[in-house]
N, C-alpha and C positions, 0 to 999 in steps of 0.2 A: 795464809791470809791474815793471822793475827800477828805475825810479824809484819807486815806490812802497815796494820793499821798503827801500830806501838810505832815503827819509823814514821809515819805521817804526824800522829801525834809530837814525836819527838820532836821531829822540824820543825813543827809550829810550834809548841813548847821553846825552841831556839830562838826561832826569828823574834815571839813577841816579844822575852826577855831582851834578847837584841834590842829592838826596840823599846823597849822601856829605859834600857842604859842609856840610851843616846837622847831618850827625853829629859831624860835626866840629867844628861852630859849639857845639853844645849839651855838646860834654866840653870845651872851655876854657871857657865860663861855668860849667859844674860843678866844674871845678878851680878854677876865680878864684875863683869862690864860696865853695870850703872852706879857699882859700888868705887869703879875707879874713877867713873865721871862726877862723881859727887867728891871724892877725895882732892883730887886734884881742881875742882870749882873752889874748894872751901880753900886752897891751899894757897891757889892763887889772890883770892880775898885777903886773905892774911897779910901778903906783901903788896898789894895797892894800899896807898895812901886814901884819907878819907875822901879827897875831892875823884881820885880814879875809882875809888870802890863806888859811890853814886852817883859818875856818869855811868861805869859799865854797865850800873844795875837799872837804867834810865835808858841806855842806849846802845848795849852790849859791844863798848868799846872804850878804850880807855887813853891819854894821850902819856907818851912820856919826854925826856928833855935825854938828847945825844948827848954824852959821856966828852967828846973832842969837842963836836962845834956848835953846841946849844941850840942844834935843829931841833923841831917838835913833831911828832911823829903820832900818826894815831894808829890804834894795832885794836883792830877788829876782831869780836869773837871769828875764830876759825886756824885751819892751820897751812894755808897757801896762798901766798899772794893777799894778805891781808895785815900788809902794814903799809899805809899813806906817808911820804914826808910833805909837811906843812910848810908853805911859803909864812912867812911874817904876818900877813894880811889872815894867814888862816884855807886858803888855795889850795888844792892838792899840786902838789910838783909834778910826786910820779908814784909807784908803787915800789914797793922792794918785796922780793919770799927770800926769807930763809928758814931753817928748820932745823931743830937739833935731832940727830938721828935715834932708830927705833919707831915702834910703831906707838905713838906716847897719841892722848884725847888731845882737845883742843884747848883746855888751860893748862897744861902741862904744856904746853909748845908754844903757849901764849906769854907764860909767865917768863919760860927761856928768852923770847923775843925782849921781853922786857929790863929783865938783867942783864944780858947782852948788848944793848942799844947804852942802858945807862951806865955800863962800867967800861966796856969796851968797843964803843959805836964804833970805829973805823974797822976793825976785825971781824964785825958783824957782817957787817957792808960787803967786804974786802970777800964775800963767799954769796954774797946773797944776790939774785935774780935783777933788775932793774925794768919797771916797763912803764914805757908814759902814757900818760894817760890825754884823752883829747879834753880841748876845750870846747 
C-alpha cells in the first residue's frame, strides 16, 4: 500500500513539474516573441525616412517609390496582401503580396517589402500575388 501511495505521489510530483516546464517554456517564447516584435519595429524605423517614419507612426503604413518605374506603392502594417500600388491621382490600382520566406513578424516582412520595391521593383513583382481591387 505504501508503494503505491510513493507511485501516486510520484506521478503527481511528475506531471506538476511537467507542467511547470512548459509554463515556463511557453513565457520565454511569449517574451522572445514580443522581444522579436519590438526588434524588428525598431529596425524597420531605422530605415524609413523621416516623412515614412511619421505617416507609419500616424497611420501604420508607409508609401515608397519603385526602383524601374517610379510607381508609389503604399505597404500597410501586416504581412499579406498588404501592399497598394497608387495611380498618380493617389487611387489604388490594385494590390500586390509578396513575402520573403520564413516565418519572420510584420516589420521584418515589411521592411523586405520595402527594399525590394525600391532596389529591385520588377523582381519583386515578377513573384508577388496581383488582385484588383473594386471601385
Amino acid at each position: 500500500m505504501s508503494q503505491q501511495i510513493l507511485l501516486s505521489v510520484g506521478s503527481f510530483g511528475l506531471a506538476l513539474i511537467g507542467m511547470l516546464l512548459l509554463s515556463a517554456l511557453l513565457l520565454v517564447v511569449a517574451w522572445s516573441g514580443s522581444f522579436a516584435r519590438a526588434r524588428a519595429l525598431s529596425l524597420l524605423e531605422e530605415w524609413l525616412s523621416p516623412e515614412q517614419r511619421a505617416c507609419y507612426e500616424r497611420f501604420r503604413y508607409f508609401d515608397v517609390i519603385g526602383s524601374d518605374t517610379g510607381t508609389r506603392y503604399r505597404v500597410h502594417h501586416g504581412t499579406q496582401t498588404n501592399i497598394e500600388e497608387l495611380s498618380h491621382s493617389g487611387q489604388r490600382v490594385c494590390k500586390w503580396c509578396f513575402v520573403p520566406e520564413g516565418n519572420l513578424v510584420a516589420a521584418d516582412v515589411m521592411l523586405a517589402q520595402k527594399i525590394a520595391l525600391e532596389t529591385n521593383e520588377r523582381g519583386a513583382l515578377s513573384v508577388a500575388h496581383r488582385s484588383f481591387v473594386s471601385r
